[in-house]
MARBA-858358 format. One record per residue: residue in three letters; x, y, z of N, C-alpha, C, CB in turn. Coordinates in steps of 0.2 Angstrom, whole numbers, m for minus. Glycine has a CB too. Layout:
// residues N
<rec code="ALA" n_east="X" n_north="Y" n_up="Z" ca_east="X" ca_north="Y" ca_up="Z" c_east="X" c_north="Y" c_up="Z" cb_east="X" cb_north="Y" cb_up="Z"/>
...
//
This chain:
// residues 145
<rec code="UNK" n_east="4" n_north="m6" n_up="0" ca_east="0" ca_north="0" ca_up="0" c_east="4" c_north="6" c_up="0" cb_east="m5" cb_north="0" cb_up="6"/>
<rec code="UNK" n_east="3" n_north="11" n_up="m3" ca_east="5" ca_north="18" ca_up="m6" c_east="6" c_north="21" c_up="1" cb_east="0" cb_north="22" cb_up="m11"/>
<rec code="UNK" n_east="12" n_north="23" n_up="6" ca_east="8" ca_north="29" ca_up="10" c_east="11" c_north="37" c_up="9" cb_east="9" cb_north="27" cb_up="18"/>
<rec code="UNK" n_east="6" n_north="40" n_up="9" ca_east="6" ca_north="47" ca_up="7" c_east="8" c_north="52" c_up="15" cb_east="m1" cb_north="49" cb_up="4"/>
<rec code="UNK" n_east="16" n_north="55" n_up="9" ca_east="19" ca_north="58" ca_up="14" c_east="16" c_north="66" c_up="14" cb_east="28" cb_north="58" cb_up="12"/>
<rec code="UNK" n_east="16" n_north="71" n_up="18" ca_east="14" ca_north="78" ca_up="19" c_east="15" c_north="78" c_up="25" cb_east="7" cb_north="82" cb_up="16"/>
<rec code="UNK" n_east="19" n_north="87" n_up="24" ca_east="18" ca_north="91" ca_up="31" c_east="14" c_north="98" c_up="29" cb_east="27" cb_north="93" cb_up="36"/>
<rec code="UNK" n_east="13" n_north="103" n_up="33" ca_east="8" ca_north="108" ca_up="31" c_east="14" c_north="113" c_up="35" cb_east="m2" cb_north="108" cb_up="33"/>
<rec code="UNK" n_east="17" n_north="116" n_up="31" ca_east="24" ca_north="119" ca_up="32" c_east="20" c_north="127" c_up="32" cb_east="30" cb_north="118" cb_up="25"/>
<rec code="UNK" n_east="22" n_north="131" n_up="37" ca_east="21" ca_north="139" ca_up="39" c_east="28" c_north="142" c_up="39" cb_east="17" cb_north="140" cb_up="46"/>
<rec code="UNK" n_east="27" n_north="147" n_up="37" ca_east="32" ca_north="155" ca_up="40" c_east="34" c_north="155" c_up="47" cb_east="29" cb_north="163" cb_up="38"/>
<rec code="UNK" n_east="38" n_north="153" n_up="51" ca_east="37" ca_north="156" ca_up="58" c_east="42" c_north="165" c_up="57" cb_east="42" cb_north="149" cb_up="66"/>
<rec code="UNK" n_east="38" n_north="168" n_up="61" ca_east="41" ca_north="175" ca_up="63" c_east="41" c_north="175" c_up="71" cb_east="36" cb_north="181" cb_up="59"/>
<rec code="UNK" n_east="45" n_north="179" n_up="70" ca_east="49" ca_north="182" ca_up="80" c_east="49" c_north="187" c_up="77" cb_east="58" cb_north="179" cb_up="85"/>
<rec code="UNK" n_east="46" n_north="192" n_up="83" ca_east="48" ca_north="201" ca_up="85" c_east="54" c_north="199" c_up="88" cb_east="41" cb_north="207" cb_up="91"/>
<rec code="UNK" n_east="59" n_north="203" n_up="90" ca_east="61" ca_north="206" ca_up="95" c_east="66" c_north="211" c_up="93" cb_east="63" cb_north="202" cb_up="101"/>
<rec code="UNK" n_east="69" n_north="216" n_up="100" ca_east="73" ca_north="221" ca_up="101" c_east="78" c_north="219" c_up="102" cb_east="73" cb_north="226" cb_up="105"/>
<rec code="UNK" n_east="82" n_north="222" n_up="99" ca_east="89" ca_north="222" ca_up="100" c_east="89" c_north="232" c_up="98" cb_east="95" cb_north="214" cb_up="93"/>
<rec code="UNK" n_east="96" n_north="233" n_up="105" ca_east="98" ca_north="241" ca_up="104" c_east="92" c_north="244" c_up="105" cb_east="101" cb_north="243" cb_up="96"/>
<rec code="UNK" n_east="88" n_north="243" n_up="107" ca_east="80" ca_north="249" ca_up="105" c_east="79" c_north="249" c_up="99" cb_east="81" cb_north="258" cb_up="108"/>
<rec code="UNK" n_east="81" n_north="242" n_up="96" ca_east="76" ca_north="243" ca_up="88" c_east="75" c_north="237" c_up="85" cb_east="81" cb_north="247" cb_up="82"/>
<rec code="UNK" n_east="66" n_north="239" n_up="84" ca_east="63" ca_north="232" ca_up="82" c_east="69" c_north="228" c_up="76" cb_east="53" cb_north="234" cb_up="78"/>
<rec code="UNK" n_east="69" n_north="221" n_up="77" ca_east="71" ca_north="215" ca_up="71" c_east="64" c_north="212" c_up="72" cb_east="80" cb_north="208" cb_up="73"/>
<rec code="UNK" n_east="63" n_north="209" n_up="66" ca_east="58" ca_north="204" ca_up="63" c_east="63" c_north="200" c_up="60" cb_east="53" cb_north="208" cb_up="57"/>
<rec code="UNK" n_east="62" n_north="193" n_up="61" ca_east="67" ca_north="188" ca_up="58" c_east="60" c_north="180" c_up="56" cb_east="76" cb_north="186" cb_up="64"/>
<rec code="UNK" n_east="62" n_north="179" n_up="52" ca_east="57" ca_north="175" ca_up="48" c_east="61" c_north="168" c_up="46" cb_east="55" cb_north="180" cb_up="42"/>
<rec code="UNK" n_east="59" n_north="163" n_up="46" ca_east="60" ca_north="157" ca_up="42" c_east="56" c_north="152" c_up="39" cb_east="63" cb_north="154" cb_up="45"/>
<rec code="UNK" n_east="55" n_north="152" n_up="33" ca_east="55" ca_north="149" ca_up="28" c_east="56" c_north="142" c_up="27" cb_east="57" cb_north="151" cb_up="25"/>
<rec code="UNK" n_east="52" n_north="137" n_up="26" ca_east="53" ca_north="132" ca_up="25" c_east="55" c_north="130" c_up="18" cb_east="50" cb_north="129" cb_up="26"/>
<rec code="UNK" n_east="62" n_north="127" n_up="17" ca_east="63" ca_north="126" ca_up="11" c_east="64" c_north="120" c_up="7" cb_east="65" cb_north="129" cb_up="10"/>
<rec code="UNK" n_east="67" n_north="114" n_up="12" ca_east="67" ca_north="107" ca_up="8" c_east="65" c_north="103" c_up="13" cb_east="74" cb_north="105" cb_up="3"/>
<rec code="UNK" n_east="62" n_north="96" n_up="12" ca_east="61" ca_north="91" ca_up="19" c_east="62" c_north="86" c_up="16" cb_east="54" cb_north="90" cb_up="24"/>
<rec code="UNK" n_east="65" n_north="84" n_up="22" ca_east="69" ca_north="75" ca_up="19" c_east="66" c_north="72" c_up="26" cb_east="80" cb_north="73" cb_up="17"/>
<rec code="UNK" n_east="64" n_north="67" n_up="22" ca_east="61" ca_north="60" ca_up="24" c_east="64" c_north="55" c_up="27" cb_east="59" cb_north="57" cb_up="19"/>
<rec code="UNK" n_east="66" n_north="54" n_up="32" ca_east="67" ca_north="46" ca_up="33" c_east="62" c_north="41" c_up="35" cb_east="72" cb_north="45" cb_up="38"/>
<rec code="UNK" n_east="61" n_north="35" n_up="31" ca_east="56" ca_north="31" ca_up="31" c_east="59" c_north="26" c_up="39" cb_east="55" cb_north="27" cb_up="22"/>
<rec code="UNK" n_east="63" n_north="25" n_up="40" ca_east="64" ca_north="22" ca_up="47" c_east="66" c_north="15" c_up="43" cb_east="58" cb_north="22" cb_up="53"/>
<rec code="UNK" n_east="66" n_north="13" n_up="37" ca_east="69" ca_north="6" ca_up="33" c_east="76" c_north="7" c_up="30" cb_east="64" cb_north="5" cb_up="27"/>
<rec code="UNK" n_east="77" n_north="12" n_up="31" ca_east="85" ca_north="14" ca_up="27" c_east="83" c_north="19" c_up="18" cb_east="91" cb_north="4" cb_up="24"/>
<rec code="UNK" n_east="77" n_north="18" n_up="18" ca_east="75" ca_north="23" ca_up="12" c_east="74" c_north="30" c_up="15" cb_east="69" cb_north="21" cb_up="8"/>
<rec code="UNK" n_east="75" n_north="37" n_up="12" ca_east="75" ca_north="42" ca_up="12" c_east="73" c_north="45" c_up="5" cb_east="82" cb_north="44" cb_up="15"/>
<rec code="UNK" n_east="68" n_north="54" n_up="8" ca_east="65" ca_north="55" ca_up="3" c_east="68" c_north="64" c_up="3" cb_east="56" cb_north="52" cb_up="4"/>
<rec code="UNK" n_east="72" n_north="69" n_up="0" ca_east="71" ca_north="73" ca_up="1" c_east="68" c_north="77" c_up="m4" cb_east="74" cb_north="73" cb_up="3"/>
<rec code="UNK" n_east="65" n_north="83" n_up="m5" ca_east="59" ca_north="86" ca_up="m9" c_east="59" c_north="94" c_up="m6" cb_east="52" cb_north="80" cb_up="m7"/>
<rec code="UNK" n_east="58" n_north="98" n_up="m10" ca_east="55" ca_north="105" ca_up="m10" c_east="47" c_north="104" c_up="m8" cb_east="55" cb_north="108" cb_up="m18"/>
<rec code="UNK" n_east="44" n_north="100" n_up="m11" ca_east="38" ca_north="100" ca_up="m10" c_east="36" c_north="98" c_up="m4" cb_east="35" cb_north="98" cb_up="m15"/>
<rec code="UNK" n_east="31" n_north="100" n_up="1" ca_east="27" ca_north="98" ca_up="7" c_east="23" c_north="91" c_up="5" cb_east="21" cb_north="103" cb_up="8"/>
<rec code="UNK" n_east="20" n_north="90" n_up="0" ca_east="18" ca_north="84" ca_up="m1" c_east="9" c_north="87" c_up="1" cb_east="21" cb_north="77" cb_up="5"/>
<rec code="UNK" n_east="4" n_north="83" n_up="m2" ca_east="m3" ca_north="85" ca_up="m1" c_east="m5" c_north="77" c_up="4" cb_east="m7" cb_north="87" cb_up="m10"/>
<rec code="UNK" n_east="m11" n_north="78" n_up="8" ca_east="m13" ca_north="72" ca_up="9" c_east="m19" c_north="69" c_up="4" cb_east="m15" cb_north="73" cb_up="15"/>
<rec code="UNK" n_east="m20" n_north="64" n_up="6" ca_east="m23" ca_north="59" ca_up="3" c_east="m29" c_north="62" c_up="m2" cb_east="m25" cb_north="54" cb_up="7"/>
<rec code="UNK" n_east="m30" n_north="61" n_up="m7" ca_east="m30" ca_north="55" ca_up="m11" c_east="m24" c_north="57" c_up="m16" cb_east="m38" cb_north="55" cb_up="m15"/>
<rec code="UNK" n_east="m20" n_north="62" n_up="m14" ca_east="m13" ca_north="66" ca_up="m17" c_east="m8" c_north="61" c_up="m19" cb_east="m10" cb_north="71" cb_up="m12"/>
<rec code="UNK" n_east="m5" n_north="60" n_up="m21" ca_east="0" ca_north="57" ca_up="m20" c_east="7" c_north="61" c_up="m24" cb_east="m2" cb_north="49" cb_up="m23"/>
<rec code="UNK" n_east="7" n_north="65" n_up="m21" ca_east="12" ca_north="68" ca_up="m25" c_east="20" c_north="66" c_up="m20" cb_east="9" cb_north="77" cb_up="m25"/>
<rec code="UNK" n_east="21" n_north="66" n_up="m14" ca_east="27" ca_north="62" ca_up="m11" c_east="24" c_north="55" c_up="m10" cb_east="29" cb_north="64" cb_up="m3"/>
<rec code="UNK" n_east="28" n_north="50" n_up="m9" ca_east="23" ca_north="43" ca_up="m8" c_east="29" c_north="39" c_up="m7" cb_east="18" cb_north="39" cb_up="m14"/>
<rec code="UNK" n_east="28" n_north="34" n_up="m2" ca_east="33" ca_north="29" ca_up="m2" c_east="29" c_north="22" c_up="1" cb_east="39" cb_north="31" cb_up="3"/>
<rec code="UNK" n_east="35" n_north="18" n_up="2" ca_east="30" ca_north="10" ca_up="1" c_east="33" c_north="6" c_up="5" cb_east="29" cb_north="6" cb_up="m6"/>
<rec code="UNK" n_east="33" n_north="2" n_up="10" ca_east="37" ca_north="m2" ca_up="12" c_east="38" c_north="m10" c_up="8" cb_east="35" cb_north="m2" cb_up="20"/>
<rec code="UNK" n_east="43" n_north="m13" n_up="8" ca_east="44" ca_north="m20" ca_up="7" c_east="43" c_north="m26" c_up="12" cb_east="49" cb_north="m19" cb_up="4"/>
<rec code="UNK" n_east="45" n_north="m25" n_up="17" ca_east="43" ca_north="m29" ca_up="24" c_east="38" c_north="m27" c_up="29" cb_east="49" cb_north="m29" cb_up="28"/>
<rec code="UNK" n_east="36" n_north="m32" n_up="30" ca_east="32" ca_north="m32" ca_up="38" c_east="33" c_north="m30" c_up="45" cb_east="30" cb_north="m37" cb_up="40"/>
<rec code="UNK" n_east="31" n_north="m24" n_up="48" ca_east="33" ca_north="m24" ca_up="54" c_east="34" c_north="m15" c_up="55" cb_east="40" cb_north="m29" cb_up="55"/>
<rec code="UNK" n_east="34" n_north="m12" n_up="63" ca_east="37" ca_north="m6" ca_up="66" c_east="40" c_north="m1" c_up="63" cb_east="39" cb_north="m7" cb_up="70"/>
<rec code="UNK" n_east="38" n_north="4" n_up="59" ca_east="44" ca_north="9" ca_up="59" c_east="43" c_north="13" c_up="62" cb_east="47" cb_north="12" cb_up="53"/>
<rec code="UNK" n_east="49" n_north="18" n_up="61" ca_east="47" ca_north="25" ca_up="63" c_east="47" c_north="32" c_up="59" cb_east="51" cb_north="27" cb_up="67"/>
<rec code="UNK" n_east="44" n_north="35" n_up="57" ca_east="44" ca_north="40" ca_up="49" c_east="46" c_north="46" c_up="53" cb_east="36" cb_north="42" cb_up="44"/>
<rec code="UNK" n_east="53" n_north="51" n_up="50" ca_east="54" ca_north="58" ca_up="53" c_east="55" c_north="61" c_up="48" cb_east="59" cb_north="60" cb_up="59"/>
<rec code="UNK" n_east="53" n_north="69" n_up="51" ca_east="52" ca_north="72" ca_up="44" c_east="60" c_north="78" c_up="47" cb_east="41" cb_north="75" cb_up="43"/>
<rec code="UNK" n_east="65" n_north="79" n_up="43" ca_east="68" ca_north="84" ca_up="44" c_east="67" c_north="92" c_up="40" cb_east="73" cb_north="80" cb_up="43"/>
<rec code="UNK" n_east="65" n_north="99" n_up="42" ca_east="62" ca_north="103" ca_up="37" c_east="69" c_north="107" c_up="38" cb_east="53" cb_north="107" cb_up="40"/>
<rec code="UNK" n_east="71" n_north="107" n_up="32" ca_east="75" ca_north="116" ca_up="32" c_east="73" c_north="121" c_up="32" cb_east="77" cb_north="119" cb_up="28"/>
<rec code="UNK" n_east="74" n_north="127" n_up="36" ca_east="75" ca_north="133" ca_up="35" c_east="76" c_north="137" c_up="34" cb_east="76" cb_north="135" cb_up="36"/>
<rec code="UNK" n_east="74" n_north="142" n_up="29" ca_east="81" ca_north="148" ca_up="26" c_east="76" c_north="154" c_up="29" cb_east="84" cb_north="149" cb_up="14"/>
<rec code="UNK" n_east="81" n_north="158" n_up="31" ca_east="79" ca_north="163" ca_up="35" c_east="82" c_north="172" c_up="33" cb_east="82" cb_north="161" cb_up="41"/>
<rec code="UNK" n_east="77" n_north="176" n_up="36" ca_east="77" ca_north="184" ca_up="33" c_east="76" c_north="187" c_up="40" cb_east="71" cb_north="187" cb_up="27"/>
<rec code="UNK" n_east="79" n_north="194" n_up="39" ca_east="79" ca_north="198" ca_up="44" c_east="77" c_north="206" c_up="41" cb_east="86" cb_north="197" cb_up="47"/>
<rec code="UNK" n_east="72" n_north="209" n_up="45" ca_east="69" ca_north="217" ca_up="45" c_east="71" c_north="218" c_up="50" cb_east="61" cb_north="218" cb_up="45"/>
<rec code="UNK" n_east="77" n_north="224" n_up="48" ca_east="78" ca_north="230" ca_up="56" c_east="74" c_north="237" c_up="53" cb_east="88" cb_north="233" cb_up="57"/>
<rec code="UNK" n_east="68" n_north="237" n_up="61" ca_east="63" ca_north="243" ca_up="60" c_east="60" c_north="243" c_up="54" cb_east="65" cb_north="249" cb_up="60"/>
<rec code="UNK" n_east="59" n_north="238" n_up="52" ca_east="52" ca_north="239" ca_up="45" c_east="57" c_north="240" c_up="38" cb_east="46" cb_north="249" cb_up="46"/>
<rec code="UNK" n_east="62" n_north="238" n_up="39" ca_east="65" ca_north="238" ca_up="33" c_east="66" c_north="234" c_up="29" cb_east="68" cb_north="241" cb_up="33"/>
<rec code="UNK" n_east="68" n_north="233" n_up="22" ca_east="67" ca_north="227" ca_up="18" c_east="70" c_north="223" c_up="20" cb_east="70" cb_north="227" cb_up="12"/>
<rec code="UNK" n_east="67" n_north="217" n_up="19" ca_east="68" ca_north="207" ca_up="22" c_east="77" c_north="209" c_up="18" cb_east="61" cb_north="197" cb_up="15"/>
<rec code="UNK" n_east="81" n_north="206" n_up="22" ca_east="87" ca_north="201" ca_up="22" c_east="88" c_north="196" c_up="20" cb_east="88" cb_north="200" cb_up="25"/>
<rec code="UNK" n_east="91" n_north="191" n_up="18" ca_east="94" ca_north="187" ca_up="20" c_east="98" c_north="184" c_up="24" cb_east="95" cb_north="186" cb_up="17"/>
<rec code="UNK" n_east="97" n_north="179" n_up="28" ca_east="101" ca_north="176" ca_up="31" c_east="104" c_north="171" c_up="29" cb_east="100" cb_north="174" cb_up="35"/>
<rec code="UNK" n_east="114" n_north="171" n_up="30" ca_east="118" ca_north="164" ca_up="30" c_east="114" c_north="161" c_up="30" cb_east="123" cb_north="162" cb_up="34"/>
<rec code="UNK" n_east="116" n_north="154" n_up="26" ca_east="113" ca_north="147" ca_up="31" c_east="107" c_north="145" c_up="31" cb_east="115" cb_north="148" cb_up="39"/>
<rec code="UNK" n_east="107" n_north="140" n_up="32" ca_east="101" ca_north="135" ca_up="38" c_east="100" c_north="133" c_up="41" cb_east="99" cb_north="130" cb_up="38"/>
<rec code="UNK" n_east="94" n_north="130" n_up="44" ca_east="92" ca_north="128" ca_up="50" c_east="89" c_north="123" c_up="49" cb_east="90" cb_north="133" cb_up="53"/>
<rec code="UNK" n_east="91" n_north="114" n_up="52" ca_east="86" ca_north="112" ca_up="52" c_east="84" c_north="108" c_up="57" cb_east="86" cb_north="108" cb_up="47"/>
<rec code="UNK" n_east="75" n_north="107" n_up="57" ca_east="73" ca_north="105" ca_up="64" c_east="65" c_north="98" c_up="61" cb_east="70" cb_north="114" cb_up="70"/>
<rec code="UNK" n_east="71" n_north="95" n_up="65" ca_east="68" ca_north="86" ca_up="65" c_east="61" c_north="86" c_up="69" cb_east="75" cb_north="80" cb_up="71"/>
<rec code="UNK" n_east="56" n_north="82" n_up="65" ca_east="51" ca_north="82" ca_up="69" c_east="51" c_north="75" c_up="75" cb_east="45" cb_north="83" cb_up="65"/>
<rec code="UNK" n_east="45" n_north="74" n_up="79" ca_east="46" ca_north="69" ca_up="81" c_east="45" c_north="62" c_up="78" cb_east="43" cb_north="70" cb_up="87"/>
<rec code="UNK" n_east="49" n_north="56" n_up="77" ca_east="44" ca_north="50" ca_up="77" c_east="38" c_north="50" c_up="76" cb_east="44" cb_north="47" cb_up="82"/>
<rec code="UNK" n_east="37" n_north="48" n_up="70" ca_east="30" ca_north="45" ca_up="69" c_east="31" c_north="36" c_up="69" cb_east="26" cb_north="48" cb_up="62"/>
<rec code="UNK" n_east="25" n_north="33" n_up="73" ca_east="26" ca_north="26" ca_up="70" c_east="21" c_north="23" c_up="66" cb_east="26" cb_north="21" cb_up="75"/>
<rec code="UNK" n_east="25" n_north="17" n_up="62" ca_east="19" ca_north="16" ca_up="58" c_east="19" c_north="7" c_up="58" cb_east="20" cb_north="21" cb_up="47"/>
<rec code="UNK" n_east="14" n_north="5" n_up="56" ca_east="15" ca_north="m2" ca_up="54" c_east="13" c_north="m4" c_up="47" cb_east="11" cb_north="m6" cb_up="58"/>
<rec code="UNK" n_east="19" n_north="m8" n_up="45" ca_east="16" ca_north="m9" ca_up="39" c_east="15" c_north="m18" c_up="38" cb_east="21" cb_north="m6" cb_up="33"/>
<rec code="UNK" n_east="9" n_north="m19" n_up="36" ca_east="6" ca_north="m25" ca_up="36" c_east="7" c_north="m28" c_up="31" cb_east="m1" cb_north="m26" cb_up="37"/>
<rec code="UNK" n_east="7" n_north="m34" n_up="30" ca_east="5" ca_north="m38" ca_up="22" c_east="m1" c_north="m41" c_up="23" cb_east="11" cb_north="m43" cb_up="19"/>
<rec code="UNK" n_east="m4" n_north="m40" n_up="21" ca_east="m13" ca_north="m43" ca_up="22" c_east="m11" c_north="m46" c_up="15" cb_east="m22" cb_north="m36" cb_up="23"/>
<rec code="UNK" n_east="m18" n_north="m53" n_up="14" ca_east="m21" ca_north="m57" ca_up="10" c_east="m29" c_north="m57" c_up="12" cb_east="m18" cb_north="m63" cb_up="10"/>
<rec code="UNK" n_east="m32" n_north="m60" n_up="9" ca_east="m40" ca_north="m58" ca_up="7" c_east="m42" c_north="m68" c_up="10" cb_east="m44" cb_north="m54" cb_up="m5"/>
<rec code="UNK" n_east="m44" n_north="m67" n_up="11" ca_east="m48" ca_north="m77" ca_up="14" c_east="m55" c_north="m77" c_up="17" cb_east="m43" cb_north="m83" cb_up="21"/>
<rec code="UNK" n_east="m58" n_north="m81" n_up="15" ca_east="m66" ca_north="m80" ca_up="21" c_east="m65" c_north="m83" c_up="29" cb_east="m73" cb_north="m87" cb_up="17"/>
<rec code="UNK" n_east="m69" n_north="m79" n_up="30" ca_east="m69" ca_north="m80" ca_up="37" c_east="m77" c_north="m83" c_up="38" cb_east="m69" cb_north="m72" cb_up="41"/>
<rec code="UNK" n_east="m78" n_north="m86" n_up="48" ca_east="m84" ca_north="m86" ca_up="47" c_east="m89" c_north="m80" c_up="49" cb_east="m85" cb_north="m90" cb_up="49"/>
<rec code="UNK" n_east="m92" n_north="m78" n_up="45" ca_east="m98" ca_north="m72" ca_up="49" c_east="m102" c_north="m73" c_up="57" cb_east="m106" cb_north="m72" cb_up="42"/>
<rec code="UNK" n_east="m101" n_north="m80" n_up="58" ca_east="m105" ca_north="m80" ca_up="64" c_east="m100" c_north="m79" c_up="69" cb_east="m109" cb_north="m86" cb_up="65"/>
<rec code="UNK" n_east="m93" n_north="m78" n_up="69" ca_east="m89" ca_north="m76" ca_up="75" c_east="m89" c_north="m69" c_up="76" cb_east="m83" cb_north="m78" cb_up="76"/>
<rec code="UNK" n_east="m89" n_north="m68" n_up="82" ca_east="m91" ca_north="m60" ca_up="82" c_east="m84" c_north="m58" c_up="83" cb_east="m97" cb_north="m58" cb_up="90"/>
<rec code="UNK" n_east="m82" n_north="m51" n_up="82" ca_east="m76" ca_north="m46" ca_up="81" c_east="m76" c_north="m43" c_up="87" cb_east="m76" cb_north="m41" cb_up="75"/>
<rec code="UNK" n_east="m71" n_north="m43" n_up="91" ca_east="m69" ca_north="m39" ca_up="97" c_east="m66" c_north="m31" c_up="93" cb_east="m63" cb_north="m43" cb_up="102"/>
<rec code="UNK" n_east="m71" n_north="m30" n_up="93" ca_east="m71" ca_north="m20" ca_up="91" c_east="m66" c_north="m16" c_up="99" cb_east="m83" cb_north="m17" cb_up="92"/>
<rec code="UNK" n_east="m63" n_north="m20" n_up="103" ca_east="m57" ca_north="m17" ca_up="106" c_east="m50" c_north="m19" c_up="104" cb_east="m57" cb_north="m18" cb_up="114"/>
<rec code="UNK" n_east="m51" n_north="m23" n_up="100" ca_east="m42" ca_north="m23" ca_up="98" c_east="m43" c_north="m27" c_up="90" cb_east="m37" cb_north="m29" cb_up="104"/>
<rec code="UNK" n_east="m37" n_north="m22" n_up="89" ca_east="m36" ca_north="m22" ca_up="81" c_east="m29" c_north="m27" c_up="81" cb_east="m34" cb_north="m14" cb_up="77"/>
<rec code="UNK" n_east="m35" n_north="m34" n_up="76" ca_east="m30" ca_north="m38" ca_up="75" c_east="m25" c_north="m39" c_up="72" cb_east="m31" cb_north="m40" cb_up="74"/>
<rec code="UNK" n_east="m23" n_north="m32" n_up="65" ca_east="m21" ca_north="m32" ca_up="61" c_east="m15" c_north="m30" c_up="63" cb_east="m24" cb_north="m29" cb_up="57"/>
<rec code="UNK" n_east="m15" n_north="m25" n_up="69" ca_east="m9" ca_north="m23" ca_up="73" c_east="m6" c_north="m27" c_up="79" cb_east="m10" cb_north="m17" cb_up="77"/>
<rec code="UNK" n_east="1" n_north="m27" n_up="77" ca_east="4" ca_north="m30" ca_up="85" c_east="6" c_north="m25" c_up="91" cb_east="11" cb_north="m35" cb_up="84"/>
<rec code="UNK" n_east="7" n_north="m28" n_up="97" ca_east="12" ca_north="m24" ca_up="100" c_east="17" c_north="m22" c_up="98" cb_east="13" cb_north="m26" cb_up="105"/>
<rec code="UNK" n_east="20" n_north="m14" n_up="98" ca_east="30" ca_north="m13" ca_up="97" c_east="31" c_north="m18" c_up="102" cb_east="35" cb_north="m2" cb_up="100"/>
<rec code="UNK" n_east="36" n_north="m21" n_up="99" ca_east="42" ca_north="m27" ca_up="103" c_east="46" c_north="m28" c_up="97" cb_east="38" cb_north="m34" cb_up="107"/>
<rec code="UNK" n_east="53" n_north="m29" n_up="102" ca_east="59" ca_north="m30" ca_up="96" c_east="56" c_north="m37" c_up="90" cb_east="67" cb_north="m34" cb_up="101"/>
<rec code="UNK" n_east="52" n_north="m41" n_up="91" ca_east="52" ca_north="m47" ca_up="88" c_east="47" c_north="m45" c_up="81" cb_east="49" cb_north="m53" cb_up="92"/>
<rec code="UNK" n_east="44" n_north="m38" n_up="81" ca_east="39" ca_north="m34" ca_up="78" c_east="43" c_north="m28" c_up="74" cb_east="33" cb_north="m32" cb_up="84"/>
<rec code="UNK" n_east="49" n_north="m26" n_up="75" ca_east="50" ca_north="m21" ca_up="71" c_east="52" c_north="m20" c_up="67" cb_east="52" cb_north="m19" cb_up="73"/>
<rec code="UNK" n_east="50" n_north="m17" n_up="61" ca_east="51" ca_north="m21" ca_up="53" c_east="60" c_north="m18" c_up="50" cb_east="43" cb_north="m18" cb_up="45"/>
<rec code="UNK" n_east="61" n_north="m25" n_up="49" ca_east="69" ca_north="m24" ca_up="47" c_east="70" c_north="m19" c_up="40" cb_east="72" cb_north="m34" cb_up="45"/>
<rec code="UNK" n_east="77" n_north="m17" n_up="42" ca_east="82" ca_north="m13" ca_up="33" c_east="80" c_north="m16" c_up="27" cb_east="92" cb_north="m15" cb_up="32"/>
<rec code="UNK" n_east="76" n_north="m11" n_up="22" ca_east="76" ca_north="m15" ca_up="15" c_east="83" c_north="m12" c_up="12" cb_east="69" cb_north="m12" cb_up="10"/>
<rec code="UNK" n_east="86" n_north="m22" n_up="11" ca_east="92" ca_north="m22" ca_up="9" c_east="92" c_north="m18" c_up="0" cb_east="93" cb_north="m31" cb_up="10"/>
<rec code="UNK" n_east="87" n_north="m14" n_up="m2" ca_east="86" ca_north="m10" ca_up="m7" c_east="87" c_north="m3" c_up="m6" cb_east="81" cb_north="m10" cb_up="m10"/>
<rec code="UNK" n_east="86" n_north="m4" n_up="1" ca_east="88" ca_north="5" ca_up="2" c_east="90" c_north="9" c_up="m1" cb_east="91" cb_north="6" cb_up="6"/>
<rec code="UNK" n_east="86" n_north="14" n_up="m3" ca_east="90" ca_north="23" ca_up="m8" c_east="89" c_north="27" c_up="m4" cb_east="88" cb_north="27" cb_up="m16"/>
<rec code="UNK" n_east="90" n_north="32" n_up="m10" ca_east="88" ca_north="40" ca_up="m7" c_east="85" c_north="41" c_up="m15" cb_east="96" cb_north="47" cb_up="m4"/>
<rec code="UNK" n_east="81" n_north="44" n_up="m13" ca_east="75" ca_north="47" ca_up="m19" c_east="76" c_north="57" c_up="m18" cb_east="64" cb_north="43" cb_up="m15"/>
<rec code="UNK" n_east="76" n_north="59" n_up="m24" ca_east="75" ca_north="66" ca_up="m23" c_east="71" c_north="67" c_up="m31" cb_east="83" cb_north="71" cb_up="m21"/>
<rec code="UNK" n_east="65" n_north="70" n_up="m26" ca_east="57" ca_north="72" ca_up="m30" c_east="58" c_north="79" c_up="m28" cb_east="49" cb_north="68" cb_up="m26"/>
//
């Protein structure tokens, strides 16, 4: 199954004084790379849309636990007292937290309809435990979209 990557990326701005004179400094998001938690990596300009979007997308080849982080760049500008944006040297980048994900390999078989379904636990999911965490795709790249 396809899963569809996006973050919804904003401008952060800060006031403050320095000297008794307003700065405005601003940063911009400008490129996010992916790590899928399998040894693949995705980096990209683009935020990615959500679903039914598929404009970032990645896919796992094994069963089991990962962890998806999203690393965003920064490029940054500076207004002293209301005056034209700057540029700033450099980047800045800031890692988000861990997401986990499971990636299943389902098949389709009949069941019987008269056993009832425990609507408190999803059987499709296991507990995180080391014996459940899904291993390195020995295919492992880096993708830039």
């Amino acid at each position: 199954m396809v899963n569809v990557l996006y973050t919804e990326p904003t401008t952060q701005e800060l006031s403050v004084e320095l000297l008794d004179t307003p700065v405005a400094i601003r940063a911009t998001p400008a490129s996010y790379h992916w790590d899928l938690g399998d040894g693949n990596t995705i980096t990209t300009s683009d935020p990615g849309k959500p679903y039914p979007a598929e404009v970032v997308t990645s896919t796992y080849t094994q069963e089991g636990w990962y962890d998806i982080t999203l690393t965003t760049t920064f490029s940054g500008q500076f207004s002293v007292a209301g005056g034209e944006w700057q540029d700033i040297d450099g980047t800045i980048e800031v890692a988000s937290d861990p997401v986990p994900i499971f990636s299943k390999s389902l098949e389709s078989r009949l069941v019987n309809g008269d056993v009832p379904i425990d609507e408190d636990e999803d059987p499709w999911v296991p507990e995180r435990a080391p014996d459940t965490e899904g291993p390195k795709d020995p295919e492992a790249r880096h993708r830039n979209i």
